[in-house]
C-alpha positions in Angstrom: -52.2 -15.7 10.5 -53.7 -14.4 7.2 -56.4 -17.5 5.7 -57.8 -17.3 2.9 -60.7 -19.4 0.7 -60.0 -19.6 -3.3 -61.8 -21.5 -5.5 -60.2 -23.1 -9.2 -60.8 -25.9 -11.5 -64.9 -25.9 -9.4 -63.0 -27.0 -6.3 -62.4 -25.0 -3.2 -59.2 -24.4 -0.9 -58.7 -23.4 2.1 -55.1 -21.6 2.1 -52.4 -19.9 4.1 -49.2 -17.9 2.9 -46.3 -20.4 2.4 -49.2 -23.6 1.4 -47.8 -25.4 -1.4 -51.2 -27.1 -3.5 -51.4 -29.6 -5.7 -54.4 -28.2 -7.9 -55.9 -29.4 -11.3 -54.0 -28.0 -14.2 -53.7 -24.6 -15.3 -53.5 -23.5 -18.9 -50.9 -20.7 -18.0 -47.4 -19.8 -19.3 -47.4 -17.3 -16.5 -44.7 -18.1 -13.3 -47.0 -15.9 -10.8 -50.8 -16.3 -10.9 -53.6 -14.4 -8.9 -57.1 -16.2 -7.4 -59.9 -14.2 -5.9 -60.6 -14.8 -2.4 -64.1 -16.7 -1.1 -63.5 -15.7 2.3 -60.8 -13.8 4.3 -59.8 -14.9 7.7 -57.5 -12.5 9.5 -57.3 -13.4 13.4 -60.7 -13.0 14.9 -62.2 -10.8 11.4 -63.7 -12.6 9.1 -64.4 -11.6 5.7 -67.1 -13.6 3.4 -68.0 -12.5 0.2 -70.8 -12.5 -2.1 -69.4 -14.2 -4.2 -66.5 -13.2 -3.7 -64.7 -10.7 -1.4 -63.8 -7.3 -2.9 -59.8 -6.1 -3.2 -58.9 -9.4 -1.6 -56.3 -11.3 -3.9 -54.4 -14.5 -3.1 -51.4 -14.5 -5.2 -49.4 -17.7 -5.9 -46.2 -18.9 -7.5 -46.1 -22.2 -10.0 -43.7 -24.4 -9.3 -44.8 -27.2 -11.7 -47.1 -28.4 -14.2 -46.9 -32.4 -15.6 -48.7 -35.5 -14.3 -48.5 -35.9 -10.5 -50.9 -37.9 -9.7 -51.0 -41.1 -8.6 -51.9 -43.8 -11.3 -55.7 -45.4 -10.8 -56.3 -48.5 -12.2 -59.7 -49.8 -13.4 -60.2 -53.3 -14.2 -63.5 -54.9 -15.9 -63.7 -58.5 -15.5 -66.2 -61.0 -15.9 -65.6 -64.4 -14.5 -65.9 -67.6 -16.8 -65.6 -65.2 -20.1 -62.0 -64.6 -20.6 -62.9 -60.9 -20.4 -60.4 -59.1 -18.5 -59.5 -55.1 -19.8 -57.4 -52.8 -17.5 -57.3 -48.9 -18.1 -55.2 -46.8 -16.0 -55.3 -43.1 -15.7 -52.9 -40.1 -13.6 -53.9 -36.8 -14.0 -52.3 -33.4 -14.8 -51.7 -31.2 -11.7 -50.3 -27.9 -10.8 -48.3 -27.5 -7.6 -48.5 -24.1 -6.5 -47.0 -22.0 -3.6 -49.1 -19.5 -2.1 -46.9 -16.4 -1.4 -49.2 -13.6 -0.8 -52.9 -12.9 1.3 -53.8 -9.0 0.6 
C-alpha cells in the first residue's frame, strides 16, 4: 500500500489512496487538486525528499468546502465584577478524498 507525506495550510499529513481529510480551507474553484509529496512510502522503499520528492504527486478530489468544525467557546470572566463575555469561533475546512499516489 502506496503512503504518502503532503504538506498544506503549514500542516503535514500522512495519507493513503481512498483517505478522506478534513484540511484547512482551500481558495480553489477547482473539483481535483494536486499536492507535492514530502515522503513516498511504497512497501519496504521509502522515498524522502529534499524538500520535496521529485515526479511524486498526490492528487485529491474536493468534496466540500463550508465550516466543519466544531464550535470553541471562550469565556472571560472575572468573579465579583459582573464581567462575563463569551466568543465562539468554528473554522472553515476542506474535506478531501485522496484518489491517487504516483
Amino acid at each position: 500500500m502506496k503512503k504518502a507525506v503532503i504538506r498544506t495550510g503549514s500542516k503535514q499529513y500522512l495519507v493513503a489512496e481512498g483517505d478522506i481529510l478534513d484540511i484547512d480551507k482551500l481558495n480553489s474553484d477547482k473539483k481535483k487538486i494536486d499536492f507535492e509529496a514530502l515522503m513516498v512510502i511504497d512497501g519496504e522503499k521509502i522515498s524522502v525528499g529534499t524538500p520535496i520528492v521529485d515526479a511524486a504527486k498526490v492528487s485529491a478530489d474536493i468534496i466540500e468546502t463550508d465550516k466543519l468544525g466544531e464550535k470553541k467557546t471562550s469565556v472571560r470572566y472575572k468573579a465579583k465584577k459582573r464581567v462575563h463575555t463569551v466568543h465562539g469561533h468554528r473554522q472553515h475546512l476542506t474535506t478531501i478524498k485522496i484518489t491517487k499516489i504516483s
